[in-house]
C-alpha positions in Angstrom: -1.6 -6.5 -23.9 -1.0 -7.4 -20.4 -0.9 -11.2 -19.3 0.4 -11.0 -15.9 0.5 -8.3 -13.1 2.8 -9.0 -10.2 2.7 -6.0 -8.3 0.3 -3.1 -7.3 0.9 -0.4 -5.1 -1.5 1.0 -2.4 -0.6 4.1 -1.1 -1.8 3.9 2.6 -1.4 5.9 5.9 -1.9 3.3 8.3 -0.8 0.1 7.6 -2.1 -2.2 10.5 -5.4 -0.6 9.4 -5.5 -1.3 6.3 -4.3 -4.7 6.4 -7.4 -5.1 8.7 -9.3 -3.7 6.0 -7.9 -5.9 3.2 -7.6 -9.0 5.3 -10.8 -9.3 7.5 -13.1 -7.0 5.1 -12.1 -8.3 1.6 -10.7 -11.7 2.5 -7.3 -11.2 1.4 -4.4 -13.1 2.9 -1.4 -11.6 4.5 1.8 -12.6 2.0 4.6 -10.8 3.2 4.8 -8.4 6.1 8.8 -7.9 7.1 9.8 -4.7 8.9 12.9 -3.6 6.7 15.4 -0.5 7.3 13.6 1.7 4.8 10.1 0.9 6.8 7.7 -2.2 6.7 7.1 -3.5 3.5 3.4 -5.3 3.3 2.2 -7.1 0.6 -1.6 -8.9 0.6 -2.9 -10.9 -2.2 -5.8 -13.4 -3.2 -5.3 -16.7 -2.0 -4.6 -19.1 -4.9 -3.3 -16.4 -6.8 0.2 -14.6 -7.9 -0.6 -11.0 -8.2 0.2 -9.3 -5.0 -0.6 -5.4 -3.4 1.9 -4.0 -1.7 0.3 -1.4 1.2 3.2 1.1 1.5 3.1 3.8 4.1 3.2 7.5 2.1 5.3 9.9 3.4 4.5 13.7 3.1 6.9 16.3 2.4 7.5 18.3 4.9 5.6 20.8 3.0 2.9 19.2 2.5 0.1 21.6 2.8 -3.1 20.8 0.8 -3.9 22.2 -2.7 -7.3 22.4 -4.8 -8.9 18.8 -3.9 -7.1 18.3 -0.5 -3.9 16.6 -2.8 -0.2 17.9 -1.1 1.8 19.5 -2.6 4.3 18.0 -5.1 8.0 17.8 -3.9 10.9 20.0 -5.6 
């Protein structure tokens, strides 16, 4: 049974939009937002609260032509 969730990851393609998005249009407050070697690492979250969504920026393979249902492709 779960008690606690810390973490949840948002896979996102533009992260100033959708910390618009989470901030302005869901009332979210900004928790972390530090531009890091490996690329900006954003986390929202509800105020008053623990848990925390992290809005990481995917990266496509190179190959990343669509399949059935618009999904890329998976990496090898």
């Amino acid at each position: 049974m779960l008690t606690n969730i810390m973490y949840v990851t948002i896979y996102v393609t533009d992260q100033d939009r959708a910390l618009g998005f989470y901030t302005e249009g869901l009332g979210l407050e900004k928790r972390l937002d530090f531009p890091g070697p490996d690329g900006r690492f954003l986390t929202v979250g509800v105020p008053d609260s623990r848990c925390r969504s992290s809005c990481g920026r995917r990266r496509l393979p190179r190959d990343s032509r669509p399949t059935r249902a618009g999904m890329p492709r998976p990496v090898r």
